[in-house]
C-alpha positions in Angstrom: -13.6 -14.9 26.7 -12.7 -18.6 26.7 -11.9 -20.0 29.9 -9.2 -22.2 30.9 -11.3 -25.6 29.4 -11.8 -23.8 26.2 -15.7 -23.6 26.7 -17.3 -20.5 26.3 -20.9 -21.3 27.6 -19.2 -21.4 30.6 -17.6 -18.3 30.6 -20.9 -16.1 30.2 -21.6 -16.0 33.7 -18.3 -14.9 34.9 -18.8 -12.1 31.5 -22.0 -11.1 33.0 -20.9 -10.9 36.7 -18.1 -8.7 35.3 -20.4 -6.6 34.0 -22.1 -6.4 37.7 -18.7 -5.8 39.2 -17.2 -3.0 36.8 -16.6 -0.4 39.4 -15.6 2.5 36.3 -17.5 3.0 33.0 -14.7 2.3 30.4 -14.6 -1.5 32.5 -18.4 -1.7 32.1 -18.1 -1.2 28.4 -15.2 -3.4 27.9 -16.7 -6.0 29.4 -20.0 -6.0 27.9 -18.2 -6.1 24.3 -16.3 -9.0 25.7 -19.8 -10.6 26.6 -20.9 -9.6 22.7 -17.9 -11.6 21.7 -18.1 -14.4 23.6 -21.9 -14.9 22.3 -20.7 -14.5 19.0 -18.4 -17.6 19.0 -21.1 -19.7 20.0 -22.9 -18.4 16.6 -25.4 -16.3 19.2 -24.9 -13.3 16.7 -28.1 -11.5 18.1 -27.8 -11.5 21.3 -23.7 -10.5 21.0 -25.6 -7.5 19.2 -27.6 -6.6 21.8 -24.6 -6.5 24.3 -22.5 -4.7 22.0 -25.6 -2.0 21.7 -25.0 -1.6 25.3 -21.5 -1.2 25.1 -21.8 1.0 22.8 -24.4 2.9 24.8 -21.5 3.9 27.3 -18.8 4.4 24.9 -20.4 4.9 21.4 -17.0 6.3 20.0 -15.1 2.6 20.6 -14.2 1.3 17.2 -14.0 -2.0 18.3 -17.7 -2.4 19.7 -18.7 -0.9 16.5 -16.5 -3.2 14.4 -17.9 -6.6 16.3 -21.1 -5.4 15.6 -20.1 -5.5 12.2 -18.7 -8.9 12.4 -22.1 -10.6 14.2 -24.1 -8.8 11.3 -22.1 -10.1 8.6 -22.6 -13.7 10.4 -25.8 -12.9 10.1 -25.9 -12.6 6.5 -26.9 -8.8 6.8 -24.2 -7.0 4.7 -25.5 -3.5 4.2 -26.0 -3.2 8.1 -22.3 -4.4 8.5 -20.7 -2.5 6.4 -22.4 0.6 7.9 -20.7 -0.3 11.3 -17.6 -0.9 9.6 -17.4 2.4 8.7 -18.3 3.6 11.7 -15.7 2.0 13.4 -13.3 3.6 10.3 -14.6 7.3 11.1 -13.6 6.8 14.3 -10.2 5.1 13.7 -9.4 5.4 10.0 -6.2 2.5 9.8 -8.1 0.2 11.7 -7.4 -2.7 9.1 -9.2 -5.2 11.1 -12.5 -3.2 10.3 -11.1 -2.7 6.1 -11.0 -6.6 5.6 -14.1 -7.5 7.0 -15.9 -4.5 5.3 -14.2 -5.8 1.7 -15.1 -9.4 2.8 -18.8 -7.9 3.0 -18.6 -5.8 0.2 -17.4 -9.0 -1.9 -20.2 -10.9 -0.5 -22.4 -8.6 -2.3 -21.2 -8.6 -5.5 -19.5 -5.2 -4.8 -15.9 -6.9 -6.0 -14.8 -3.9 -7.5 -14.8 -1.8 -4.2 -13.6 -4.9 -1.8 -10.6 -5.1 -4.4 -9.9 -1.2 -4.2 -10.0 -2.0 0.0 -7.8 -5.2 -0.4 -5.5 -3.0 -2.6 -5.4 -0.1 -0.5 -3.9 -2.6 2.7 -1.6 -4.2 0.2 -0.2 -0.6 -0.6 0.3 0.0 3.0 1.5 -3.2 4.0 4.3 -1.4 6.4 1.6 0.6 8.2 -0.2 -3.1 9.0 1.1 -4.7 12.6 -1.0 -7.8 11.8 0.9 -9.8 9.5 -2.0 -12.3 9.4 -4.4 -9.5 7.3 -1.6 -9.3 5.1 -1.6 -13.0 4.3 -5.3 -12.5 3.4 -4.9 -9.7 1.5 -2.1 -11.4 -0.5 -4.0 -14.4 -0.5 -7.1 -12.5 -2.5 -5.0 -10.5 -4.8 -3.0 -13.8 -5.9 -5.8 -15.8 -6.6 -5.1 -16.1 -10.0 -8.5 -17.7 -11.8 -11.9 -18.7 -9.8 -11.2 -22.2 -10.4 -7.7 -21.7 -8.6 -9.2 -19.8 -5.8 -12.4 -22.3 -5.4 -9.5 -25.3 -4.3 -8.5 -22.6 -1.6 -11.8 -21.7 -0.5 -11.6 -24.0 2.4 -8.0 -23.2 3.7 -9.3 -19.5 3.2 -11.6 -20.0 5.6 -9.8 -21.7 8.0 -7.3 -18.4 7.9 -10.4 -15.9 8.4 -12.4 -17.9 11.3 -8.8 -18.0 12.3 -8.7 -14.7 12.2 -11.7 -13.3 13.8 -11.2 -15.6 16.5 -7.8 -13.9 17.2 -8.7 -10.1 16.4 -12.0 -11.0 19.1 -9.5 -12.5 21.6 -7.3 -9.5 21.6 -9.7 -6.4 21.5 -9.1 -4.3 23.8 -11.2 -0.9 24.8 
């Protein structure tokens, strides 16, 4: 998504020639979502929706075009439409964690704590099923913050791990 001088406005064009150039289906989609993604780090959450539609047009069963969609709705500050396509994207692969934590991150942002701690306790409890020791470190990270004050000093390093986060789960999703 980034090319090789890190600047992703730059690297739409090559997405979208991509796009032109997939010569089998399963490509197309792939590369569309890869479009979607690319938008989305540039803050361009709508129109990385609209590509992921598309994507999801050809292959409306890919848990990962369902899952950014997710993620570019919850930028946009529209929870209850995220966490609908989170759980798409968790009927369609139920241990996809990456989908869990950012459905409990919405959840939370809703007031819904109870439910996002049920989620965040649910990965803890299966931390050896987890390949991405980097959700782990969230999950412990919520689940050990011991008072509000305590966790409001490591807002900001939270952060930091999350955008962290997404930017690696989007970097490495695959069809």
């Amino acid at each position: 998504m980034q090319n090789i001088n890190g600047n992703y406005e730059s690297a739409i064009p090559h997405h979208k020639k991509a796009v032109e150039l997939a010569n089998k289906i399963e490509f197309k989609a792939f590369f569309l979502k890869n479009l979607g993604v690319t938008l989305s780090f540039l803050g361009r959450n709508e129109e990385a929706i609209e590509w992921y539609d598309r994507a999801l047009e050809i292959k409306p069963d890919d848990s990962s075009s369902l899952r950014q969609k997710g993620v570019s709705l919850s930028e946009l500050g529209r929870m209850e439409e995220a966490i609908e396509w989170f759980d798409r994207a968790l009927e369609i692969k139920p241990d996809d964690w990456f989908s869990l934590v950012f459905k409990a991150f919405a959840l939370e942002s809703i007031g819904n704590n109870e439910e996002a701690t049920q989620i965040f306790d649910f990965i803890a409890s299966n931390e050896d099923k987890v390949k991405d020791k980097e959700i782990i470190a969230v999950v412990n990270f919520k689940k050990n913050a011991l008072t509000e004050k305590e966790q409001d000093k490591k807002t900001d390093v939270l952060n930091e791990v999350i955008n962290a986060f997404k930017r690696k789960k989007m970097t490495s999703s695959r069809i």
